[in-house]
Backbone as XML, in Angstrom:
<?xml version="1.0"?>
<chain id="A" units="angstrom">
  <residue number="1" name="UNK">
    <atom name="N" x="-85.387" y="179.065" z="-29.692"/>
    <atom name="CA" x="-86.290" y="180.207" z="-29.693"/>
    <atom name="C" x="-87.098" y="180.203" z="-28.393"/>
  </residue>
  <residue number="2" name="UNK">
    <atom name="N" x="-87.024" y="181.319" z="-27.621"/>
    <atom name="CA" x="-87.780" y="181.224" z="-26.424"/>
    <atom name="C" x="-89.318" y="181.369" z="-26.596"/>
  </residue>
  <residue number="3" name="UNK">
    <atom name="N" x="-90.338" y="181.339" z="-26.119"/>
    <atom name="CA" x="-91.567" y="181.485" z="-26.102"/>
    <atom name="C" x="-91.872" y="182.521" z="-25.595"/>
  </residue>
  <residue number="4" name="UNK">
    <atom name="N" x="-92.740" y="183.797" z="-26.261"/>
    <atom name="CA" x="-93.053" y="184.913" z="-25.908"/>
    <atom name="C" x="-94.636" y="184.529" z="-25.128"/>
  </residue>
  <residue number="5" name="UNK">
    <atom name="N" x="-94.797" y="185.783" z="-23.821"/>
    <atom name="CA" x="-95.943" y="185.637" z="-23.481"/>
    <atom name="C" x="-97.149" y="185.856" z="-24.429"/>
  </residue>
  <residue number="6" name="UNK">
    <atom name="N" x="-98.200" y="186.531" z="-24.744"/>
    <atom name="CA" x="-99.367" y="187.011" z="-25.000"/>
    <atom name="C" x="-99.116" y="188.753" z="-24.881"/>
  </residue>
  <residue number="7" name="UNK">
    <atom name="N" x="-99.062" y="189.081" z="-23.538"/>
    <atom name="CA" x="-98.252" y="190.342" z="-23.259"/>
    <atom name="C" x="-96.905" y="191.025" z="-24.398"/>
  </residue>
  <residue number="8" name="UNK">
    <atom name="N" x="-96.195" y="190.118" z="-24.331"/>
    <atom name="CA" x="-94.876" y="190.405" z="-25.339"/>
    <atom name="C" x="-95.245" y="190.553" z="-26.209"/>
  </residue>
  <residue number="9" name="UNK">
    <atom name="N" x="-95.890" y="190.023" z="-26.579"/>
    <atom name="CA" x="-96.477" y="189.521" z="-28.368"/>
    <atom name="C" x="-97.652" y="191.052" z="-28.472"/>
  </residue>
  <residue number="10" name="UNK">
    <atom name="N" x="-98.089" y="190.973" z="-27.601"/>
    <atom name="CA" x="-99.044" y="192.232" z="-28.000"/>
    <atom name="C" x="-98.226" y="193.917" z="-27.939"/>
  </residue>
  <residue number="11" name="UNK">
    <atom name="N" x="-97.379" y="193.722" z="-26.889"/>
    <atom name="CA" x="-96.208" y="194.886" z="-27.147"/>
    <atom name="C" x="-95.199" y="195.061" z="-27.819"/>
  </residue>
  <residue number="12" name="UNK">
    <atom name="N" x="-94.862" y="194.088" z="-28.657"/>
    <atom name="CA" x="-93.845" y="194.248" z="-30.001"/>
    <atom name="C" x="-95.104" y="194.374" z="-31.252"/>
  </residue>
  <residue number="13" name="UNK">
    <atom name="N" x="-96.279" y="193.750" z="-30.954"/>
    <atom name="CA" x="-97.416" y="194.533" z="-32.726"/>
    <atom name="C" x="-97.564" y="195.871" z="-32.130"/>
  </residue>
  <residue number="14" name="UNK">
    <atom name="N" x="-97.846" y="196.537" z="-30.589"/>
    <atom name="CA" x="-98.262" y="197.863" z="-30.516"/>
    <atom name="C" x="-97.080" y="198.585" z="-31.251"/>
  </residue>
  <residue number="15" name="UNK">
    <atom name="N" x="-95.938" y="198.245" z="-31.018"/>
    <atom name="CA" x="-94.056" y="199.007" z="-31.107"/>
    <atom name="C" x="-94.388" y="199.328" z="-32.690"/>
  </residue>
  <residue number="16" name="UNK">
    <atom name="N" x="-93.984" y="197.737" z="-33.037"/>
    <atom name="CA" x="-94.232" y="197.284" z="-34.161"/>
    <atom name="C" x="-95.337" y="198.302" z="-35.473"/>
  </residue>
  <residue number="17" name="UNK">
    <atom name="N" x="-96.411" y="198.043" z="-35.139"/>
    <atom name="CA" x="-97.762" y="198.765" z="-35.863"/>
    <atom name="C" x="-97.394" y="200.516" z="-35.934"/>
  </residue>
  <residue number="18" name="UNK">
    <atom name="N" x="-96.981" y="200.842" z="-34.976"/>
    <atom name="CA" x="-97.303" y="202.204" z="-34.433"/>
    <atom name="C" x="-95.511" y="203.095" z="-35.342"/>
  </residue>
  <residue number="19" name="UNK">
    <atom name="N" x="-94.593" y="202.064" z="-35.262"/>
    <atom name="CA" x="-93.226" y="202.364" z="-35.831"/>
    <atom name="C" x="-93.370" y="202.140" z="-37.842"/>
  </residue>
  <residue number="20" name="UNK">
    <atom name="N" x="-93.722" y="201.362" z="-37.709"/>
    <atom name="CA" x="-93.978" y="200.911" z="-39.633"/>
    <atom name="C" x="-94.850" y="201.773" z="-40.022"/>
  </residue>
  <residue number="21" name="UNK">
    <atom name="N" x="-95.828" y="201.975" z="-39.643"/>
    <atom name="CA" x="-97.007" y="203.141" z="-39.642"/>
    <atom name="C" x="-96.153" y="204.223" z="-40.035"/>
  </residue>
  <residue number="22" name="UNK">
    <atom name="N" x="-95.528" y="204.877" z="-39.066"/>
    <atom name="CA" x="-94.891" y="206.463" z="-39.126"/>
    <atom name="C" x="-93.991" y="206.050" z="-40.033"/>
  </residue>
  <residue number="23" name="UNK">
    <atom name="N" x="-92.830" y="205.413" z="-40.480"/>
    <atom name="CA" x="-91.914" y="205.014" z="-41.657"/>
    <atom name="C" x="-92.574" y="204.892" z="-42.562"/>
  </residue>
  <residue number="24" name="UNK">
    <atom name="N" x="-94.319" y="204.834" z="-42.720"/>
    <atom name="CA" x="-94.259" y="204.691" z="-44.112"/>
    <atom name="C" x="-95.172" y="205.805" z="-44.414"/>
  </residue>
  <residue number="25" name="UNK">
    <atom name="N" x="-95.612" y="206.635" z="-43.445"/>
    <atom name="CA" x="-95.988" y="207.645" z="-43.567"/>
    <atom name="C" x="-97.899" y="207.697" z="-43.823"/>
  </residue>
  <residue number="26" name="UNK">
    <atom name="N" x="-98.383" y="206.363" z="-42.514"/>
    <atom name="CA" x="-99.508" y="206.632" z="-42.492"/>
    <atom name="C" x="-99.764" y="207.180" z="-41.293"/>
  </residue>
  <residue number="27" name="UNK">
    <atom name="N" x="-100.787" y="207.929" z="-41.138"/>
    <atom name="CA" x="-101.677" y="208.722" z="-40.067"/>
    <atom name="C" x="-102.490" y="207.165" z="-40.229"/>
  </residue>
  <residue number="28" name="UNK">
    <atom name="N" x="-103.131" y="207.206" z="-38.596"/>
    <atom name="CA" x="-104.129" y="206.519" z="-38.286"/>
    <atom name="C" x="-105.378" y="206.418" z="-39.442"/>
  </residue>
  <residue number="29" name="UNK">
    <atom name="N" x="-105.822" y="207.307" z="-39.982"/>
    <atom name="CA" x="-106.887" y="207.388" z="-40.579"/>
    <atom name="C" x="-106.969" y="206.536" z="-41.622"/>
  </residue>
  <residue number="30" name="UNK">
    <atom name="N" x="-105.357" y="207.093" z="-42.658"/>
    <atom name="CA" x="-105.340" y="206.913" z="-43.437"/>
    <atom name="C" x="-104.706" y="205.686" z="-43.909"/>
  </residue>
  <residue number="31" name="UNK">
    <atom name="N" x="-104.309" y="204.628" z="-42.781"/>
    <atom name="CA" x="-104.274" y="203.358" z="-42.624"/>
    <atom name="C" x="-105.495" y="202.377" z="-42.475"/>
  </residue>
  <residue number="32" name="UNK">
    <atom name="N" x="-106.259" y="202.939" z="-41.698"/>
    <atom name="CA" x="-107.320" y="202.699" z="-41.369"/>
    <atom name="C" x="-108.341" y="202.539" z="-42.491"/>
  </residue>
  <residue number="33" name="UNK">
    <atom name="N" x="-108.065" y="203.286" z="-43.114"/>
    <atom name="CA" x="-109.242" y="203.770" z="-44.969"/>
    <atom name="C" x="-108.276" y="202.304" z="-45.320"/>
  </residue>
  <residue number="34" name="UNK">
    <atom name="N" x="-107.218" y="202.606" z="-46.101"/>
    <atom name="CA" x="-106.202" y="201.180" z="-46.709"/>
    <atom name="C" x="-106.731" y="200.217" z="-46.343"/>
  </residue>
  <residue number="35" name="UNK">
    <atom name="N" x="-106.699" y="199.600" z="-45.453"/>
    <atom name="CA" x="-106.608" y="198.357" z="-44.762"/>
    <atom name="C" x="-108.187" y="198.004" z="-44.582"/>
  </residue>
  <residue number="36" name="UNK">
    <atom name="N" x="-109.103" y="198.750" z="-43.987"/>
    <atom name="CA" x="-110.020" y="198.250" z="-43.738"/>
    <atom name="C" x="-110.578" y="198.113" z="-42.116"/>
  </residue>
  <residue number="37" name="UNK">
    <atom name="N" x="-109.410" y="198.284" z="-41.608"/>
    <atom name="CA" x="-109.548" y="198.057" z="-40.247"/>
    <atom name="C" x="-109.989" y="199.163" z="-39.999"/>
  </residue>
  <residue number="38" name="UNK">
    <atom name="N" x="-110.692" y="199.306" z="-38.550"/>
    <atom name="CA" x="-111.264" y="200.811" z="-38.281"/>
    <atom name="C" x="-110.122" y="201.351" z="-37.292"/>
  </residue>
  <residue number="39" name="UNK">
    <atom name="N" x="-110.074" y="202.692" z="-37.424"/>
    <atom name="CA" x="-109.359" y="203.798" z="-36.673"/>
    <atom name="C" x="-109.498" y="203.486" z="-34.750"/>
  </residue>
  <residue number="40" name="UNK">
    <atom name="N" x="-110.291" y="203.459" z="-34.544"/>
    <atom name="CA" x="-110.539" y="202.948" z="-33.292"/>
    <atom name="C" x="-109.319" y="201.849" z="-32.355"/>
  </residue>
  <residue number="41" name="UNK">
    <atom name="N" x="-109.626" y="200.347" z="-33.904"/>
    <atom name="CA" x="-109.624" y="199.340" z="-33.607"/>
    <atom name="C" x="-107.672" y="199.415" z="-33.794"/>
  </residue>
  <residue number="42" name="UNK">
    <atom name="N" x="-107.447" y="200.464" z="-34.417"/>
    <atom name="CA" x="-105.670" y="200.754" z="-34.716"/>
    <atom name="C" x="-105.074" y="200.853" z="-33.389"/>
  </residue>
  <residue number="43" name="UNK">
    <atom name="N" x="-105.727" y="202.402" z="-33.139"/>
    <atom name="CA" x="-105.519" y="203.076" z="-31.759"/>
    <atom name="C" x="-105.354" y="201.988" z="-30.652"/>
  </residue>
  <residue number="44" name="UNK">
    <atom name="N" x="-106.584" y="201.186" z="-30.667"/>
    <atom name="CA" x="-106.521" y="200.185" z="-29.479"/>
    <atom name="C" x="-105.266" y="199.359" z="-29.357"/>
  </residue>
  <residue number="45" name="UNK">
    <atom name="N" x="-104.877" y="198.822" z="-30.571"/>
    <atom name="CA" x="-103.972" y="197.799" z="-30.996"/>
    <atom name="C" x="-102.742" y="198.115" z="-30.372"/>
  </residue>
  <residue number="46" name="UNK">
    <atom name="N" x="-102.445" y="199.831" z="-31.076"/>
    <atom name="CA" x="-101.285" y="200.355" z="-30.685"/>
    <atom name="C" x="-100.798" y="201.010" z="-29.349"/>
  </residue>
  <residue number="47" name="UNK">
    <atom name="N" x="-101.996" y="200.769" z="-28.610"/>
    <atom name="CA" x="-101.674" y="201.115" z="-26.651"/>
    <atom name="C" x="-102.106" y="199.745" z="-26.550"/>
  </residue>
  <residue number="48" name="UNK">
    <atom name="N" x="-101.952" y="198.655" z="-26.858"/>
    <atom name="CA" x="-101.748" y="197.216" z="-26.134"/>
    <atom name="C" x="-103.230" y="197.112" z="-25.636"/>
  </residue>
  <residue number="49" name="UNK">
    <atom name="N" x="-104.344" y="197.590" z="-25.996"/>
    <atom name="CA" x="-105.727" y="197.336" z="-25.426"/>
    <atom name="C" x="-106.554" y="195.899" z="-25.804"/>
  </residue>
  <residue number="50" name="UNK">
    <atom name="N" x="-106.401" y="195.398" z="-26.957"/>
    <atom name="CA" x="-106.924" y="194.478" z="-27.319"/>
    <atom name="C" x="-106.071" y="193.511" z="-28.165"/>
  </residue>
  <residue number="51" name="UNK">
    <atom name="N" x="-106.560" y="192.365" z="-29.030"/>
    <atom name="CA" x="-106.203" y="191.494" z="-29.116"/>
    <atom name="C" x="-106.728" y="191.348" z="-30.416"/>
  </residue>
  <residue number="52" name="UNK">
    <atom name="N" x="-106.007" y="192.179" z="-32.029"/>
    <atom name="CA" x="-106.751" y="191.434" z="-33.098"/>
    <atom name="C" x="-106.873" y="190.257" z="-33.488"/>
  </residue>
  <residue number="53" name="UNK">
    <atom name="N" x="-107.284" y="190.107" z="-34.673"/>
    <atom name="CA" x="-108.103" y="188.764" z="-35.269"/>
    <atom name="C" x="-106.867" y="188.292" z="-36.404"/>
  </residue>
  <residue number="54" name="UNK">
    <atom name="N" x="-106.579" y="187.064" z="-36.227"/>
    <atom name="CA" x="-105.710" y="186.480" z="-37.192"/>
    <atom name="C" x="-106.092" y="187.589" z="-39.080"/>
  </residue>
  <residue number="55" name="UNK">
    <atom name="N" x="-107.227" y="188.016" z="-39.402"/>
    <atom name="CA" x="-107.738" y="188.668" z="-40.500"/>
    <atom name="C" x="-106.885" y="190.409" z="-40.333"/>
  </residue>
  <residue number="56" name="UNK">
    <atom name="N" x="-107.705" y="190.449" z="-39.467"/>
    <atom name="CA" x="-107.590" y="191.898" z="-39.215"/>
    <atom name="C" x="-105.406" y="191.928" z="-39.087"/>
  </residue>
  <residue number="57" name="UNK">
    <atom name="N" x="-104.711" y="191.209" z="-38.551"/>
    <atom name="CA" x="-103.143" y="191.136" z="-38.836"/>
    <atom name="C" x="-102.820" y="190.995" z="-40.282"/>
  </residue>
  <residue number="58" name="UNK">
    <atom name="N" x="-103.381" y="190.090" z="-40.856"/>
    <atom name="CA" x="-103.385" y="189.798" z="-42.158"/>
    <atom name="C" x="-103.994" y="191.306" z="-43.179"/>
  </residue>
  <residue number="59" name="UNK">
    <atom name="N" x="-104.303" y="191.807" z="-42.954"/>
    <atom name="CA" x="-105.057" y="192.894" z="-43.934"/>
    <atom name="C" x="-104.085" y="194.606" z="-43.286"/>
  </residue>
  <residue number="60" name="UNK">
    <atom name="N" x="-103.646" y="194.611" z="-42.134"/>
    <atom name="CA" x="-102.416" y="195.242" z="-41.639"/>
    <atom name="C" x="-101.347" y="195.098" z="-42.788"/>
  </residue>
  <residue number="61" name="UNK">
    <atom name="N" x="-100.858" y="193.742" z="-42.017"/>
    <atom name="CA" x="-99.398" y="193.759" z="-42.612"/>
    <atom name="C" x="-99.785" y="193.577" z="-44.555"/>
  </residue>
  <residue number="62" name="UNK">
    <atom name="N" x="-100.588" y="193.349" z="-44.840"/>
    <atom name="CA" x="-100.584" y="193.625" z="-46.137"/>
    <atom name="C" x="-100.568" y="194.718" z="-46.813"/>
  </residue>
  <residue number="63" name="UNK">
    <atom name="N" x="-101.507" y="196.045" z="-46.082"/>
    <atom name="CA" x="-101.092" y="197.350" z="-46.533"/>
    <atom name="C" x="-100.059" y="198.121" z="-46.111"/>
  </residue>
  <residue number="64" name="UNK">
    <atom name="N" x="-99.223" y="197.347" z="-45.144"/>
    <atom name="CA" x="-97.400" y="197.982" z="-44.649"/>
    <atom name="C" x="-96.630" y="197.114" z="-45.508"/>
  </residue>
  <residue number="65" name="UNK">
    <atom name="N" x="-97.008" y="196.155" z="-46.170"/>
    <atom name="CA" x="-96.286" y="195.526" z="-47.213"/>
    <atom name="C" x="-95.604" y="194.758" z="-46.504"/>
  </residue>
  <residue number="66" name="UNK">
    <atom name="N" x="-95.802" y="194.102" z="-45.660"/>
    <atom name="CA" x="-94.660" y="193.359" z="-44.233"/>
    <atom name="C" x="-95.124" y="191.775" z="-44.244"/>
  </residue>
  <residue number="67" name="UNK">
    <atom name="N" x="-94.554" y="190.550" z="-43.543"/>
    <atom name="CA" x="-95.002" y="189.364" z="-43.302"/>
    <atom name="C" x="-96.064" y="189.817" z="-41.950"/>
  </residue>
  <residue number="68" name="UNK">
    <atom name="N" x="-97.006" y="188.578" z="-41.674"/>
    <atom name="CA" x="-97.467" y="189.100" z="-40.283"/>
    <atom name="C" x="-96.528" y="188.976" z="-39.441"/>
  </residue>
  <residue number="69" name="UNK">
    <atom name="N" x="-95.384" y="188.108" z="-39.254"/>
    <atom name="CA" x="-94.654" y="187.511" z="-38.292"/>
    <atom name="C" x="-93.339" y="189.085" z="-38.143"/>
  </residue>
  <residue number="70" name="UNK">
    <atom name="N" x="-93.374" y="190.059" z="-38.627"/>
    <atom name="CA" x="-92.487" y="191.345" z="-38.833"/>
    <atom name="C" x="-93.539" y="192.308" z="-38.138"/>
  </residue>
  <residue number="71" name="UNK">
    <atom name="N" x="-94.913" y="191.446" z="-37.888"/>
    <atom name="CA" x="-95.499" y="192.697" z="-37.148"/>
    <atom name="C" x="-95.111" y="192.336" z="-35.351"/>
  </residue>
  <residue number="72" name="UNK">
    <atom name="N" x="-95.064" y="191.368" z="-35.672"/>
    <atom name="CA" x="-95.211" y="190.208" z="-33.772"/>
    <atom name="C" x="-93.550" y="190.395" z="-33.396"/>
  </residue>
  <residue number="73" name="UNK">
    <atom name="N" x="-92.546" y="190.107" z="-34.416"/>
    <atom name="CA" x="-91.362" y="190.270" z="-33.694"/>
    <atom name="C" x="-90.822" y="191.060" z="-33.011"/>
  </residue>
  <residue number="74" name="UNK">
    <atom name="N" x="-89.881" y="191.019" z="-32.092"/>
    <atom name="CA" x="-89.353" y="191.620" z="-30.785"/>
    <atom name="C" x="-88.053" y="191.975" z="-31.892"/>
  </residue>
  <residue number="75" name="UNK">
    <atom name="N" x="-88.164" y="193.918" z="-31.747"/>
    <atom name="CA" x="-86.940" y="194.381" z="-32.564"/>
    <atom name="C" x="-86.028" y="195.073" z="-31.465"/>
  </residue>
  <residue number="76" name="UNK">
    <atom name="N" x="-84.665" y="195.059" z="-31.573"/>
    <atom name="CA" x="-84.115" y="195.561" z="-30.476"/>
    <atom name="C" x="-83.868" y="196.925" z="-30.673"/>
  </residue>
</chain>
């Protein structure tokens, strides 16, 4: 298994977040209400701006119904 940068890793959760999202048929908002996380803090996630919190992944992939490690992987 090769070692992904920080970079990689944050552009397969933006891919990632922003693709599972629309398949399951949330709008920002209304992910945002679910989860707990704020709308803002989505947006950011999903243009590669910041860097969530081991919690804040955890409370994601729980309302996409996903492992966290299905949010981080590199899909081809």
């Amino acid at each position: 298994m090769s070692q992904q940068t920080v970079e990689q890793l944050r552009a397969n959760l933006a891919a990632n977040l922003k693709s599972l999202r629309a398949a399951r048929g949330y709008a920002q908002d209304a992910l945002a209400l679910d989860s707990g996380v704020h709308r803002t803090m989505l947006s950011k996630i999903e243009r590669c701006l910041t860097n969530p919190s081991l919690s804040t992944l955890v409370r994601l992939a729980n309302t996409l119904d996903v492992a966290v490690s299905e949010l981080l992987q590199h899909r081809q």
